[in-house]
PDB file of N, CA, C, O and CB in Angstrom:
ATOM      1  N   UNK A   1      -3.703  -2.801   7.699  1.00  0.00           N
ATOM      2  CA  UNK A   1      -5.100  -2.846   7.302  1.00  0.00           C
ATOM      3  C   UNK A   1      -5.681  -4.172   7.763  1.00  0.00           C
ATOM      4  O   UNK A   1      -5.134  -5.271   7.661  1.00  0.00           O
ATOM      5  CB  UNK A   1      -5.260  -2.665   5.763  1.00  0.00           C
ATOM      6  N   UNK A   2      -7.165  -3.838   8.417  1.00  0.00           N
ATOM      7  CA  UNK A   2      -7.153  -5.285   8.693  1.00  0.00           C
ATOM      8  C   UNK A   2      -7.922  -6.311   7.918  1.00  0.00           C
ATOM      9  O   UNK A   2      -8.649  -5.873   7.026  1.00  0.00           O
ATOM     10  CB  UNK A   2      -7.547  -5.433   9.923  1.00  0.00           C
ATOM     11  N   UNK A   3      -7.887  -7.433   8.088  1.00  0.00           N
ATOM     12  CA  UNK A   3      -8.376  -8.911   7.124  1.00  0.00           C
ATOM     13  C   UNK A   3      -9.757  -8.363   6.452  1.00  0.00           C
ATOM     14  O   UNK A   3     -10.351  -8.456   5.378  1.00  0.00           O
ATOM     15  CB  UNK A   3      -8.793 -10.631   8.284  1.00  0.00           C
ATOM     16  N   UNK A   4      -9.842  -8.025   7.137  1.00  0.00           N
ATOM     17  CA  UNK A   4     -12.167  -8.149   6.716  1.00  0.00           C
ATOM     18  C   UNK A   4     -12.392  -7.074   5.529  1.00  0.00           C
ATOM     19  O   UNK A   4     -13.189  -7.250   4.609  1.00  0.00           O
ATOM     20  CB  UNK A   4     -13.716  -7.247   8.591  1.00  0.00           C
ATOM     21  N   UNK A   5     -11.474  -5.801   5.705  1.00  0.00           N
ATOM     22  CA  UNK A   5     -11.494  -4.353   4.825  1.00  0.00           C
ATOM     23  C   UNK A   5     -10.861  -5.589   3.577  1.00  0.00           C
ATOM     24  O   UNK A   5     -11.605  -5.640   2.598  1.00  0.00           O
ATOM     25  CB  UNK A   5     -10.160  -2.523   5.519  1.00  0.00           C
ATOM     26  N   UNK A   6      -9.717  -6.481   3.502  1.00  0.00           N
ATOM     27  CA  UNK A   6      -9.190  -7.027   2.305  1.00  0.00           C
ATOM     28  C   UNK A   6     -10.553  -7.782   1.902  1.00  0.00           C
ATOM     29  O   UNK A   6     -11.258  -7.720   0.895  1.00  0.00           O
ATOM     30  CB  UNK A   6      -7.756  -8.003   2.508  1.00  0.00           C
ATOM     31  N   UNK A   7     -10.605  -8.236   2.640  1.00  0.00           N
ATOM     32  CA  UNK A   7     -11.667  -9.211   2.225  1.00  0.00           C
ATOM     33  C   UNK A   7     -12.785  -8.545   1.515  1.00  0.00           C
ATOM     34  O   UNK A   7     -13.415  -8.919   0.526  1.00  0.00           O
ATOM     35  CB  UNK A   7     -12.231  -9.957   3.420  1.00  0.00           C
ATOM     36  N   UNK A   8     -12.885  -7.542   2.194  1.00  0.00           N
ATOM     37  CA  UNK A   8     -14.442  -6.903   1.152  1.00  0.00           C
ATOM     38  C   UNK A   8     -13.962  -6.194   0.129  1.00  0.00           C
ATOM     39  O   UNK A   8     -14.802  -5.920  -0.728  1.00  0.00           O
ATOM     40  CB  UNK A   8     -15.635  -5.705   1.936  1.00  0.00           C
ATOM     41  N   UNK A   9     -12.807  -5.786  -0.063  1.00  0.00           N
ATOM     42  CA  UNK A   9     -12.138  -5.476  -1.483  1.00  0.00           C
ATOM     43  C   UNK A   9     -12.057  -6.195  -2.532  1.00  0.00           C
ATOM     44  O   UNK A   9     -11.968  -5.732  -3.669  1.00  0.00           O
ATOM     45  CB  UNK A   9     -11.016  -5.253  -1.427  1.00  0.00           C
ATOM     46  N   UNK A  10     -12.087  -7.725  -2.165  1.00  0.00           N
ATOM     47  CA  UNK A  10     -12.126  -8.774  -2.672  1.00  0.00           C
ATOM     48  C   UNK A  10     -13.399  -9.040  -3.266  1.00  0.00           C
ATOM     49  O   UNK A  10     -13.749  -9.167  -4.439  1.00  0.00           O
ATOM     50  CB  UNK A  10     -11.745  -9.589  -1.867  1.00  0.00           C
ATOM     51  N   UNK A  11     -14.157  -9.107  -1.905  1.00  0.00           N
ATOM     52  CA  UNK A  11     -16.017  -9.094  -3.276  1.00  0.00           C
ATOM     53  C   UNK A  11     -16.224  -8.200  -3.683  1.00  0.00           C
ATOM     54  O   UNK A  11     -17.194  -8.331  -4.430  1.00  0.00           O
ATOM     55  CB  UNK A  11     -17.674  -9.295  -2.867  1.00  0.00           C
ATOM     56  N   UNK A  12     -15.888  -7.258  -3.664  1.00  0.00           N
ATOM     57  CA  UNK A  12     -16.401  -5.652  -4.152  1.00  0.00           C
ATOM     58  C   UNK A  12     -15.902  -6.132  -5.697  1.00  0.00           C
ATOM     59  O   UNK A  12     -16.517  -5.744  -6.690  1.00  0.00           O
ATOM     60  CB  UNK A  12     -15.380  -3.875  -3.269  1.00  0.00           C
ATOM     61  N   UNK A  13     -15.272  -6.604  -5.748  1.00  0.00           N
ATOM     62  CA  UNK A  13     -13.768  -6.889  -7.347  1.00  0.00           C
ATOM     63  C   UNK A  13     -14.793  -7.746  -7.429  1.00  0.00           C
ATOM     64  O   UNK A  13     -15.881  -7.283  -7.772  1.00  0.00           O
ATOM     65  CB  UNK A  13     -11.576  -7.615  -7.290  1.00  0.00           C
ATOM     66  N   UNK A  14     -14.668  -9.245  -7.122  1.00  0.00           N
ATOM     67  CA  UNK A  14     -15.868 -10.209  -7.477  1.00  0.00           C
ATOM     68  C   UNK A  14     -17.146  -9.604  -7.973  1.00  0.00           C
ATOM     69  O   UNK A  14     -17.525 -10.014  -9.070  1.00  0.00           O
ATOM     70  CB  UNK A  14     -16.261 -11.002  -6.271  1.00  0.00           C
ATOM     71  N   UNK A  15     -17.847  -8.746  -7.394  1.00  0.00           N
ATOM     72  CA  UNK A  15     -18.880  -8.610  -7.730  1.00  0.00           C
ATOM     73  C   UNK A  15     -19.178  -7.765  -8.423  1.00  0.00           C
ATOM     74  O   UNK A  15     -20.370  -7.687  -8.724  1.00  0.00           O
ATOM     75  CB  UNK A  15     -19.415  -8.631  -7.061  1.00  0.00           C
ATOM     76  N   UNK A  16     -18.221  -6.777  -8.968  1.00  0.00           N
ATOM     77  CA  UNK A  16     -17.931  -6.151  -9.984  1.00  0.00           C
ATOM     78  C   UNK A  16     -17.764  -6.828 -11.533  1.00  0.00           C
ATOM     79  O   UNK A  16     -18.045  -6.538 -12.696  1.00  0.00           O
ATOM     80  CB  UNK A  16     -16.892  -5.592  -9.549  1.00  0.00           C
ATOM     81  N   UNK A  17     -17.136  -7.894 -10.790  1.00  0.00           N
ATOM     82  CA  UNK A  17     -16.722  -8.997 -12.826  1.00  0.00           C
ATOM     83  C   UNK A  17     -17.832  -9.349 -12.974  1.00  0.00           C
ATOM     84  O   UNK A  17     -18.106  -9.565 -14.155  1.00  0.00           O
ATOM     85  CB  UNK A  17     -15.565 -10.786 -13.104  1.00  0.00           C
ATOM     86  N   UNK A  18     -19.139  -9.614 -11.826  1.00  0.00           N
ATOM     87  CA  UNK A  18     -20.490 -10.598 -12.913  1.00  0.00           C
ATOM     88  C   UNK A  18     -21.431  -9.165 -13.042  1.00  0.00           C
ATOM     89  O   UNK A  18     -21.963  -9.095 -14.150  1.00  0.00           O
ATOM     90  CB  UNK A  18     -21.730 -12.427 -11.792  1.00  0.00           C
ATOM     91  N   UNK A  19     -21.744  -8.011 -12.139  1.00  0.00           N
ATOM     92  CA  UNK A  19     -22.595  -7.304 -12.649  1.00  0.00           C
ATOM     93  C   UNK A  19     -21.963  -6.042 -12.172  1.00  0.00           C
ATOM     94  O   UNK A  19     -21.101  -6.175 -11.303  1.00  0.00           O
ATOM     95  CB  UNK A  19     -23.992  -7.634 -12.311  1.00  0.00           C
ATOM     96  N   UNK A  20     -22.350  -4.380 -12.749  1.00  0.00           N
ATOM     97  CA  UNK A  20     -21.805  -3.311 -12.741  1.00  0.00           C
ATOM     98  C   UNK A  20     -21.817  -2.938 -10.687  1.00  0.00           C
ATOM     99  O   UNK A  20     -22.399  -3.790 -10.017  1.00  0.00           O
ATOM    100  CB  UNK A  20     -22.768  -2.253 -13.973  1.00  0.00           C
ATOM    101  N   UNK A  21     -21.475  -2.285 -10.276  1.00  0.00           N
ATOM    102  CA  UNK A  21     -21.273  -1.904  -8.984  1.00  0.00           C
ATOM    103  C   UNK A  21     -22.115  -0.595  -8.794  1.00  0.00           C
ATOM    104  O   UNK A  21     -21.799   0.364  -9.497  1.00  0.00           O
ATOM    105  CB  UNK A  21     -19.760  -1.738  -8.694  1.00  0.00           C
ATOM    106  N   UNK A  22     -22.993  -0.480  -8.051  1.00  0.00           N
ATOM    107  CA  UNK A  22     -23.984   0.448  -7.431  1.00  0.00           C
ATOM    108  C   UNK A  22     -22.960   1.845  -7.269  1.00  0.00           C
ATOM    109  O   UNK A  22     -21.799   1.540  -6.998  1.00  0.00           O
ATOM    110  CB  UNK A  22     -24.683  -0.243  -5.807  1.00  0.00           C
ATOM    111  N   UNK A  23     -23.136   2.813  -7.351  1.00  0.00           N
ATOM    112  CA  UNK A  23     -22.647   4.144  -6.950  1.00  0.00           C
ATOM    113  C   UNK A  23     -22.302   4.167  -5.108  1.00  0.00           C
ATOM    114  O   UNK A  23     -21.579   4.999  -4.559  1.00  0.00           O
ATOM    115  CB  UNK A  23     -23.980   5.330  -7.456  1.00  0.00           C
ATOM    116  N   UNK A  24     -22.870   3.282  -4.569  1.00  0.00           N
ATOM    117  CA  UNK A  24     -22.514   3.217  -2.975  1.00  0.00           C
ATOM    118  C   UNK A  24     -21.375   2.289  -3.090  1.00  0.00           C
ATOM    119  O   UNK A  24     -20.275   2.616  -2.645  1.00  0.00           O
ATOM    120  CB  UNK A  24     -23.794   2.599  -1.858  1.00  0.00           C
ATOM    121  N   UNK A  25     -21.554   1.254  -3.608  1.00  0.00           N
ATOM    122  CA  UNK A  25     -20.756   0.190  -3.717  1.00  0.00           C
ATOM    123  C   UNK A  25     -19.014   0.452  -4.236  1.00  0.00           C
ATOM    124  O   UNK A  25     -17.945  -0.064  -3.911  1.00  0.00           O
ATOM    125  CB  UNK A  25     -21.582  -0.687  -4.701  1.00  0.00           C
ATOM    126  N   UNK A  26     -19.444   1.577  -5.239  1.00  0.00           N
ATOM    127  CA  UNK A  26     -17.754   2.372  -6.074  1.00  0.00           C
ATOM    128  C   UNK A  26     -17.553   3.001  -5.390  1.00  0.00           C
ATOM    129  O   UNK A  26     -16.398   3.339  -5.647  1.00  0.00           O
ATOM    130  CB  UNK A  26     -17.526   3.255  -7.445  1.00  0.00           C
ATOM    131  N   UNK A  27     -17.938   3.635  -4.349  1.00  0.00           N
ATOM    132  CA  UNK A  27     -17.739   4.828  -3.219  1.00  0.00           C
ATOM    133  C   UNK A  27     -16.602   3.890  -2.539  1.00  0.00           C
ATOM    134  O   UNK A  27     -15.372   3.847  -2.564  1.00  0.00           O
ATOM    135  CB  UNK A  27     -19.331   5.342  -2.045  1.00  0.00           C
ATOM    136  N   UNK A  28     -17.573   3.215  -1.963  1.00  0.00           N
ATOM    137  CA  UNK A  28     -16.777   2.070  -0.631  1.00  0.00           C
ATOM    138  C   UNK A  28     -15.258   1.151  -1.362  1.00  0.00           C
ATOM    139  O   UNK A  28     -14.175   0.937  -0.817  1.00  0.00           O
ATOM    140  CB  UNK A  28     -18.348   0.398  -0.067  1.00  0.00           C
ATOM    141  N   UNK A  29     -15.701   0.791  -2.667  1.00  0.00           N
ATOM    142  CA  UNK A  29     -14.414   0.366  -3.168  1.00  0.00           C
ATOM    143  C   UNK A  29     -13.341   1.053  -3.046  1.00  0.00           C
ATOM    144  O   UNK A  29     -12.357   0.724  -2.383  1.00  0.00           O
ATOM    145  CB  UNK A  29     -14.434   0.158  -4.298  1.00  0.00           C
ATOM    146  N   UNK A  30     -13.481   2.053  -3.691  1.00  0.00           N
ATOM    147  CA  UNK A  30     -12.928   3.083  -3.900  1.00  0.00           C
ATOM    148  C   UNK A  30     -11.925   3.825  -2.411  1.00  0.00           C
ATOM    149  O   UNK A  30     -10.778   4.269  -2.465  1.00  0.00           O
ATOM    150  CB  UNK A  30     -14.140   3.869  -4.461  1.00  0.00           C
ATOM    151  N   UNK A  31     -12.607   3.763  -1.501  1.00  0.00           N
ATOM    152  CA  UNK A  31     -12.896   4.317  -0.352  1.00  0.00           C
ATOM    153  C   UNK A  31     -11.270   3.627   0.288  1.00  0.00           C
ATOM    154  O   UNK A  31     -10.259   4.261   0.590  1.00  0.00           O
ATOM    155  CB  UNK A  31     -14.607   3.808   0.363  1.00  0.00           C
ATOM    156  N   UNK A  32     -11.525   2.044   0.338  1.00  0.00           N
ATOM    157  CA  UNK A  32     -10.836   0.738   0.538  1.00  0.00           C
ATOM    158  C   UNK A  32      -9.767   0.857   0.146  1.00  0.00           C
ATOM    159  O   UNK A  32      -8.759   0.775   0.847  1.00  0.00           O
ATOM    160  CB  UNK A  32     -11.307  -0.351   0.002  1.00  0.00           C
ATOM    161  N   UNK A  33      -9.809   1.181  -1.643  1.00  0.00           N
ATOM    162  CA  UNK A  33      -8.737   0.896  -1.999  1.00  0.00           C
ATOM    163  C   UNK A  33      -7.636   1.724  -1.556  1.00  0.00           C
ATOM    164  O   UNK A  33      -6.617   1.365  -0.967  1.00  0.00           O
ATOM    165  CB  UNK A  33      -8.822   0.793  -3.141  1.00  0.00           C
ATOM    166  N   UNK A  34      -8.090   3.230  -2.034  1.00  0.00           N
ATOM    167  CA  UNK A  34      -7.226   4.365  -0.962  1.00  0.00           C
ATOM    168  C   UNK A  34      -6.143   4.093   0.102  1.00  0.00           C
ATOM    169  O   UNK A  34      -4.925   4.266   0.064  1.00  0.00           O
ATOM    170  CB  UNK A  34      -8.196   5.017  -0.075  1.00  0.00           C
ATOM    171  N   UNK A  35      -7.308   3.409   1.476  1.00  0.00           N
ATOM    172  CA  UNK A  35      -6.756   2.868   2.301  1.00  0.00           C
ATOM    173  C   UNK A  35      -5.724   2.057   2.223  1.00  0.00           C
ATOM    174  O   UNK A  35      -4.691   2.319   2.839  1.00  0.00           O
ATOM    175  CB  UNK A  35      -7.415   2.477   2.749  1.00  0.00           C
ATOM    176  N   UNK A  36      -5.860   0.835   1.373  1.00  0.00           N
ATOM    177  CA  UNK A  36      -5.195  -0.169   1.176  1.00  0.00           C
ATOM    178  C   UNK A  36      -3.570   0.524   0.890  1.00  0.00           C
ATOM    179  O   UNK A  36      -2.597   0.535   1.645  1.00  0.00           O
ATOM    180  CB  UNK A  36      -5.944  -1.036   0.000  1.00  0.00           C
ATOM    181  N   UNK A  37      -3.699   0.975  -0.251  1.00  0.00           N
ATOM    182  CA  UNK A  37      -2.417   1.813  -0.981  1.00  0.00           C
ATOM    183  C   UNK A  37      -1.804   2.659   0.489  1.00  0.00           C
ATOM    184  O   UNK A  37      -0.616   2.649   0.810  1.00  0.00           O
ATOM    185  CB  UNK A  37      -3.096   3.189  -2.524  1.00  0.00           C
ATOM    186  N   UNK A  38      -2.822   3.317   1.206  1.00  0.00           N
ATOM    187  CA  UNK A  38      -1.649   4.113   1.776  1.00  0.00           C
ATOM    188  C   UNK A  38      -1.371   3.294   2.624  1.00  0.00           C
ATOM    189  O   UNK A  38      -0.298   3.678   3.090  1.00  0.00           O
ATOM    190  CB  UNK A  38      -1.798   5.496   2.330  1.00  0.00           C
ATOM    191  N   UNK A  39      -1.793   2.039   3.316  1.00  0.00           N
ATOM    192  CA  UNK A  39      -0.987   1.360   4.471  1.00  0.00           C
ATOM    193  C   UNK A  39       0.437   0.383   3.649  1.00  0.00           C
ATOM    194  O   UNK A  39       1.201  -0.387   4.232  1.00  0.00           O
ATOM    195  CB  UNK A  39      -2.282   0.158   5.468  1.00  0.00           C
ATOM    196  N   UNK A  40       0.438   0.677   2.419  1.00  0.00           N
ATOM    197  CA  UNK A  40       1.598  -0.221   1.750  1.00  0.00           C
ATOM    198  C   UNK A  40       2.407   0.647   1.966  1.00  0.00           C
ATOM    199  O   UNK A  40       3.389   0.425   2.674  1.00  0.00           O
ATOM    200  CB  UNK A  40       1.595  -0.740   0.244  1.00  0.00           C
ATOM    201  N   UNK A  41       2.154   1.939   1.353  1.00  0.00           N
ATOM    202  CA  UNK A  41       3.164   2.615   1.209  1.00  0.00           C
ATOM    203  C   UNK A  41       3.773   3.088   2.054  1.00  0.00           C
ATOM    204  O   UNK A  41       4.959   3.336   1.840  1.00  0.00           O
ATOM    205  CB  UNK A  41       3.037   3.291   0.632  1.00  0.00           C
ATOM    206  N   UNK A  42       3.010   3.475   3.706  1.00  0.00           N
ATOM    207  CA  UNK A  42       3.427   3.786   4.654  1.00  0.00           C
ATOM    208  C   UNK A  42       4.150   2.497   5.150  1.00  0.00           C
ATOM    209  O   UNK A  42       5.190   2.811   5.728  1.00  0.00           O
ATOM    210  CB  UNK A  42       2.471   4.381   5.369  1.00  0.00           C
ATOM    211  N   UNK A  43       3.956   1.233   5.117  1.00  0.00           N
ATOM    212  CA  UNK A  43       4.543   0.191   5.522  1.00  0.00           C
ATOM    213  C   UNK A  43       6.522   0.370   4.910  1.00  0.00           C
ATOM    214  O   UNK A  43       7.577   0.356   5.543  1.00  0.00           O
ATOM    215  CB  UNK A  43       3.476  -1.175   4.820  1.00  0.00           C
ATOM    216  N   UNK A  44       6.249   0.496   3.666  1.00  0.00           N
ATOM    217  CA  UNK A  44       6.956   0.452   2.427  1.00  0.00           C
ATOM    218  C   UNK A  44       8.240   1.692   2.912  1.00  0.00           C
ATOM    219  O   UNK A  44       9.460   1.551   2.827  1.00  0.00           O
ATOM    220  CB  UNK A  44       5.780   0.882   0.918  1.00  0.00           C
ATOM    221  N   UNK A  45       7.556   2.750   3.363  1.00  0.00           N
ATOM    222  CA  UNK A  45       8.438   4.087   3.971  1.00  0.00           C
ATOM    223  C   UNK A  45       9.201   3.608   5.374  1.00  0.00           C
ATOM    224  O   UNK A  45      10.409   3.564   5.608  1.00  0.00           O
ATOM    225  CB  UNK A  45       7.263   5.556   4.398  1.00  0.00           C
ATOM    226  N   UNK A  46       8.221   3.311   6.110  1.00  0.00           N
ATOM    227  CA  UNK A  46       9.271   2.756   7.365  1.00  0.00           C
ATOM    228  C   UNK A  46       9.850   2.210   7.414  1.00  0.00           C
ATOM    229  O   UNK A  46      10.694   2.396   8.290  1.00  0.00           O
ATOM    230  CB  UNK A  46       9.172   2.342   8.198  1.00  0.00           C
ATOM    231  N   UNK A  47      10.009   0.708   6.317  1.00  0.00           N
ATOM    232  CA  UNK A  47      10.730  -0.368   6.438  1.00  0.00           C
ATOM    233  C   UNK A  47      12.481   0.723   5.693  1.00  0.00           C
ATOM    234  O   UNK A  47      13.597   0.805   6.208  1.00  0.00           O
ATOM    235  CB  UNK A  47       9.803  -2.007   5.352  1.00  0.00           C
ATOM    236  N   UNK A  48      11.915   1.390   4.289  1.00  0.00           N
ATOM    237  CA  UNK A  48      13.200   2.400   3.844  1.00  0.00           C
ATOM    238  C   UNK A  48      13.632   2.930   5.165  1.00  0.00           C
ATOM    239  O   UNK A  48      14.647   2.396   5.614  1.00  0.00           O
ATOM    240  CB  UNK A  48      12.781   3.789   2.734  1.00  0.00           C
ATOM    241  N   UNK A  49      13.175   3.710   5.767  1.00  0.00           N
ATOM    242  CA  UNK A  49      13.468   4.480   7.011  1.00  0.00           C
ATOM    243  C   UNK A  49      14.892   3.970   7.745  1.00  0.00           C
ATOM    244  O   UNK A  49      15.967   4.550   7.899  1.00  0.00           O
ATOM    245  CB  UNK A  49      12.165   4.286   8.048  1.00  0.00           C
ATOM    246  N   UNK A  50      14.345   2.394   8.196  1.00  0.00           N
ATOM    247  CA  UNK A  50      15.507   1.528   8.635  1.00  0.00           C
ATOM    248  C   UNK A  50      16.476   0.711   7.677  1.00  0.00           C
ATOM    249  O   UNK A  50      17.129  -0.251   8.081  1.00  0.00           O
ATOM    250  CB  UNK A  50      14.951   0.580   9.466  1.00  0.00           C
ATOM    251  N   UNK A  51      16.499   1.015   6.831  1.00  0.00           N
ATOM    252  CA  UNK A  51      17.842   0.607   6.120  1.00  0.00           C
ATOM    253  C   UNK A  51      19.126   1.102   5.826  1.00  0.00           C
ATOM    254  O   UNK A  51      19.259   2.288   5.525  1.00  0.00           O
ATOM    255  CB  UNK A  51      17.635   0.408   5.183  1.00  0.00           C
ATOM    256  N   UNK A  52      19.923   0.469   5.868  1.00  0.00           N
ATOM    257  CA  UNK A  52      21.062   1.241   6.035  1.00  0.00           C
ATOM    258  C   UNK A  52      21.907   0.594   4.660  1.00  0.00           C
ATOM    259  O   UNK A  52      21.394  -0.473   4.324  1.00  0.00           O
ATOM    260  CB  UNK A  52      21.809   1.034   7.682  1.00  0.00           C
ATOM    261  N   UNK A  53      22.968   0.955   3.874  1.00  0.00           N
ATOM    262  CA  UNK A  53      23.458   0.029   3.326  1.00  0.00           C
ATOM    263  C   UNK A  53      25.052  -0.016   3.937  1.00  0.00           C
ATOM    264  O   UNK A  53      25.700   0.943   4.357  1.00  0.00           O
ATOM    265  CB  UNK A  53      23.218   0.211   1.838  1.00  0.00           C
ATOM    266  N   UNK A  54      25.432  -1.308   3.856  1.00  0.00           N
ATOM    267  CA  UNK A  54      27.009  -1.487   4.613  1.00  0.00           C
ATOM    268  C   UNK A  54      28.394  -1.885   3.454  1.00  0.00           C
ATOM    269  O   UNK A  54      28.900  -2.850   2.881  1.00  0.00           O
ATOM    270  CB  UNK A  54      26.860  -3.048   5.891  1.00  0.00           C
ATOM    271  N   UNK A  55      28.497  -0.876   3.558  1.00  0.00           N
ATOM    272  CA  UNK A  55      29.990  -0.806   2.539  1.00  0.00           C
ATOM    273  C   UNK A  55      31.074  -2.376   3.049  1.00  0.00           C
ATOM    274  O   UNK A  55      30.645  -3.311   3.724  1.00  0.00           O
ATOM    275  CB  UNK A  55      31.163   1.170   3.093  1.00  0.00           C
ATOM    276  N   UNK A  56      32.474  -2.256   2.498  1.00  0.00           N
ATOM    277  CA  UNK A  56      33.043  -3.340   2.219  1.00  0.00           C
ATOM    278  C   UNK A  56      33.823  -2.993   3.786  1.00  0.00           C
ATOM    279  O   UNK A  56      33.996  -3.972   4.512  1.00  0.00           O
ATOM    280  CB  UNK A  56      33.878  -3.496   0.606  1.00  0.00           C
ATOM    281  N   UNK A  57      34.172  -1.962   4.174  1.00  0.00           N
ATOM    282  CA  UNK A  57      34.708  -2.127   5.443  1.00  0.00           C
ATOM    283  C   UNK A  57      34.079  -1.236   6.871  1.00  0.00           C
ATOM    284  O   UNK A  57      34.447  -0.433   7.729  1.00  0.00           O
ATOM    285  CB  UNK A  57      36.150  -1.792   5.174  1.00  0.00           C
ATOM    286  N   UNK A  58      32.422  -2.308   6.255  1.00  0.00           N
ATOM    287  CA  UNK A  58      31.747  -2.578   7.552  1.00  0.00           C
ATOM    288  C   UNK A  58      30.799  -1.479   8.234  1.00  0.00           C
ATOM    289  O   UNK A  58      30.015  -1.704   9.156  1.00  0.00           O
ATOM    290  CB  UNK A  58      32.814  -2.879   8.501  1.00  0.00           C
ATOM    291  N   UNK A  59      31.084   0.105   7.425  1.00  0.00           N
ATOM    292  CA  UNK A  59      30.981   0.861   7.863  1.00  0.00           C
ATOM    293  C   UNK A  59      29.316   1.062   7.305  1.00  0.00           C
ATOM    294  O   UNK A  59      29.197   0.701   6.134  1.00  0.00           O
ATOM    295  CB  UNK A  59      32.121   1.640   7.691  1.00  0.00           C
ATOM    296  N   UNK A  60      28.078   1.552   7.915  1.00  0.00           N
ATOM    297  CA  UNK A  60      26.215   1.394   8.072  1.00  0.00           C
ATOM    298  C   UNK A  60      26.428   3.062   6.974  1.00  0.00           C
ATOM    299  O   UNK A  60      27.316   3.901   7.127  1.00  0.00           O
ATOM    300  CB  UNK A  60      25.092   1.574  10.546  1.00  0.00           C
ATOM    301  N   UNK A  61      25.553   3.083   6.169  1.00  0.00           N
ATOM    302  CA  UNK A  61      25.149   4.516   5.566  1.00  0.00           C
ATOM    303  C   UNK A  61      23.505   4.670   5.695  1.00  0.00           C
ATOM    304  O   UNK A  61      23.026   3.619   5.268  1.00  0.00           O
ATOM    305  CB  UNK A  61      25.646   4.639   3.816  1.00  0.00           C
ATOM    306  N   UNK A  62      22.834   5.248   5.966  1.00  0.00           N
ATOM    307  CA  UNK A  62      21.329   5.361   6.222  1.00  0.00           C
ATOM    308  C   UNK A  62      21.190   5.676   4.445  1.00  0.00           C
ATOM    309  O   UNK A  62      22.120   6.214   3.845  1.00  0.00           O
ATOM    310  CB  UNK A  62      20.713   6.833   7.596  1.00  0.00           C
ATOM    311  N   UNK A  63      20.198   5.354   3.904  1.00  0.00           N
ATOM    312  CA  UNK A  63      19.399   5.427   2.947  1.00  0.00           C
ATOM    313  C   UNK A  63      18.719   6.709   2.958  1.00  0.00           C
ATOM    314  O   UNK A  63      17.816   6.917   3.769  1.00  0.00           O
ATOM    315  CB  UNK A  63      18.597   4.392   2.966  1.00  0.00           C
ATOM    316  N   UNK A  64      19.273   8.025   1.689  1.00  0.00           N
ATOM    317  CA  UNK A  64      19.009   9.065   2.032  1.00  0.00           C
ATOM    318  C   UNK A  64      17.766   9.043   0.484  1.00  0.00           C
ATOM    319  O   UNK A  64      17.853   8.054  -0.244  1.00  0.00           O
ATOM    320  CB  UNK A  64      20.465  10.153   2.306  1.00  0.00           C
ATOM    321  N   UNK A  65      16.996   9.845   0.212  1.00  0.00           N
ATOM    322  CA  UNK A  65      16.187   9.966  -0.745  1.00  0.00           C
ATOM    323  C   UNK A  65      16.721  10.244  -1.771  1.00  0.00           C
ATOM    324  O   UNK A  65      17.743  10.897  -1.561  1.00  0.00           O
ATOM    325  CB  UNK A  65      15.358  10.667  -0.566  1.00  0.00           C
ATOM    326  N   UNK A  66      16.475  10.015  -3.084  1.00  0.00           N
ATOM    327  CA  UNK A  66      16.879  10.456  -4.406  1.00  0.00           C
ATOM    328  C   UNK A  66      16.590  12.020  -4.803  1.00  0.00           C
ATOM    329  O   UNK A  66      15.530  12.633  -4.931  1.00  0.00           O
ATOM    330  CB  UNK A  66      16.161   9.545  -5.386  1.00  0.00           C
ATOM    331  N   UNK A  67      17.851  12.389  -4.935  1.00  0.00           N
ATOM    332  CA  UNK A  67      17.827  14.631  -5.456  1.00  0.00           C
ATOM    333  C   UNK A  67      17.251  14.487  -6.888  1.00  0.00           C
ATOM    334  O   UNK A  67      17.477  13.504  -7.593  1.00  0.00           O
ATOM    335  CB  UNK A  67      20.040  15.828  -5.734  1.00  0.00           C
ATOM    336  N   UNK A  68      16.618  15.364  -7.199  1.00  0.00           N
ATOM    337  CA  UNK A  68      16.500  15.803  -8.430  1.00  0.00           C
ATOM    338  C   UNK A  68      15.098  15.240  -9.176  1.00  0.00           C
ATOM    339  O   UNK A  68      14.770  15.367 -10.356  1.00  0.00           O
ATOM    340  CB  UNK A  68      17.786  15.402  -9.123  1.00  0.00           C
ATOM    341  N   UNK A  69      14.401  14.586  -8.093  1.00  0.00           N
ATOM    342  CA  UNK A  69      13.178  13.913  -8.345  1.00  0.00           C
ATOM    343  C   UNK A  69      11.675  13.845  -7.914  1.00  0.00           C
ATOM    344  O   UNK A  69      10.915  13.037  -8.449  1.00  0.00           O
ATOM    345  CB  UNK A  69      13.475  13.039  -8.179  1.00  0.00           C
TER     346      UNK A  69
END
């Protein structure tokens, strides 16, 4: 996500604590925040993707998802 979208998430929040936020204004927050969340989580998935964990003799296991959940 890039700097400027954080950044206006940032006054959107600011300018929310001194007076209520316009119905355009909660749209676009709103809008942002969305965004924000899914580039973590997609960040958050790929980095899982590449992990592996390495047992005591050396041997890589890929990180499979949790059953039953």
């Amino acid at each position: 996500m890039e700097q400027k979208k954080i950044d206006r998430i940032n006054e959107l929040a600011r300018i929310a604590k001194s007076r209520p936020l316009t119905e355009t204004e909660t749209r676009e927050r709103d809008l942002l925040r969305r965004e924000y969340i899914d580039s973590v989580v997609g960040s958050l998935k790929g980095q899982l993707d590449n992990t592996y964990i390495v047992d005591s003799q050396g041997n890589r296991t890929k990180l499979r998802k949790k059953e039953g959940k």
